[in-house]
C-alpha positions as CSV (number, residue, x, y, z in Angstrom):
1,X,0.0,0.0,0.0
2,X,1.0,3.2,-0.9
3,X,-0.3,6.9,-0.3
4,X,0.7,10.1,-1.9
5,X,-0.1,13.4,-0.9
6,X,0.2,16.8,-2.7
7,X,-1.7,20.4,-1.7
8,X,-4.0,22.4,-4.5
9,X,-5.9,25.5,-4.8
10,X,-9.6,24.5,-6.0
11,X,-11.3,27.3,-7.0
12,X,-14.2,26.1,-8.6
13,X,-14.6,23.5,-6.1
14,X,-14.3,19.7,-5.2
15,X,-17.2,17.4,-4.9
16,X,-16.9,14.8,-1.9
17,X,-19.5,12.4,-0.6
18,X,-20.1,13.6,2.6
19,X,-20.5,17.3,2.5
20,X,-20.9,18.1,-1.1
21,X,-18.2,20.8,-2.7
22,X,-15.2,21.9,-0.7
23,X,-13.0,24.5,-2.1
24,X,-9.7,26.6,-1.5
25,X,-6.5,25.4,-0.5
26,X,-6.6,21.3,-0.2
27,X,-4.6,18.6,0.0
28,X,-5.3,15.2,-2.0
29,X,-4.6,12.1,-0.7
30,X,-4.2,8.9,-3.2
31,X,-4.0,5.1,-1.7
32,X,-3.3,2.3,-4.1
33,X,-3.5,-1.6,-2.7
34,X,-1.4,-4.1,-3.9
35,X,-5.0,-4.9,-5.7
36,X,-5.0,-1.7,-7.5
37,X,-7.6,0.1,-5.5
38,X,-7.3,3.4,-5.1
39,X,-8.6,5.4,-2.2
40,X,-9.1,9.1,-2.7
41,X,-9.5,11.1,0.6
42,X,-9.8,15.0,0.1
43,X,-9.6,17.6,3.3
44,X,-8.7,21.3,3.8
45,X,-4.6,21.7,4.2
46,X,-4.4,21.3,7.9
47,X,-7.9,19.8,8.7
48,X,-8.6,16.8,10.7
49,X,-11.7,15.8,8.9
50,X,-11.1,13.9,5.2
51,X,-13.7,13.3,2.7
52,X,-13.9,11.0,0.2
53,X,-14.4,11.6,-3.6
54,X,-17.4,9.4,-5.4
55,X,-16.4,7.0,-7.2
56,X,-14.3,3.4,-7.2
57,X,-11.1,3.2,-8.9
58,X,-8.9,0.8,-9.8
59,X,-5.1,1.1,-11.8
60,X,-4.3,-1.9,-14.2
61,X,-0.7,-1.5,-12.9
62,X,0.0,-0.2,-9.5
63,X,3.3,1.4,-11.0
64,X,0.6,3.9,-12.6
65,X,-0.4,5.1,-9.3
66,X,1.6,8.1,-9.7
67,X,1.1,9.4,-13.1
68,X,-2.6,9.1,-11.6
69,X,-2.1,10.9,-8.7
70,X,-0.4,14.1,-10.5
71,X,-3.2,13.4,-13.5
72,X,-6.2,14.1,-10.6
73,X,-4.3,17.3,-9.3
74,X,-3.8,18.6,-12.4
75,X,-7.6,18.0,-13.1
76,X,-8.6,19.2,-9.4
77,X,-6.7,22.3,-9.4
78,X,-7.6,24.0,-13.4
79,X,-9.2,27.1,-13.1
């Protein structure tokens, strides 16, 4: 298992499954399993509380997990 982290300005906003949009400055949190399952966890930089983003993802390679990572922050942060 392996988790990356990396902080963002959202502007437009950031939809989670438990409160609806967040924005502002965040910080993404990627988990892949040895399976390939990714776990996406969202919360404001320096928040205790994480939310997760819909969805369920899995990577074909777990190698990938990166270029996925920096693909959803890229994505995340666009104005």
């Amino acid at each position: 298992m392996e988790t990356k982290t990396s902080t963002f300005t959202a502007t437009h906003g950031v939809m989670t499954q438990e409160v609806g949009v967040i924005s502002g400055e965040l910080e993404l949190r990627t988990t892949c399993q040895e399976d390939g399952m990714l776990e996406l966890k969202i919360a404001y930089v320096g928040a205790i509380d994480v939310y997760t983003l819909p969805g369920s993802y899995r990577v074909h390679d777990v190698r990938d997990h990166d270029v996925i990572h920096q693909m959803l922050v890229n994505i995340l942060e666009r104005t």
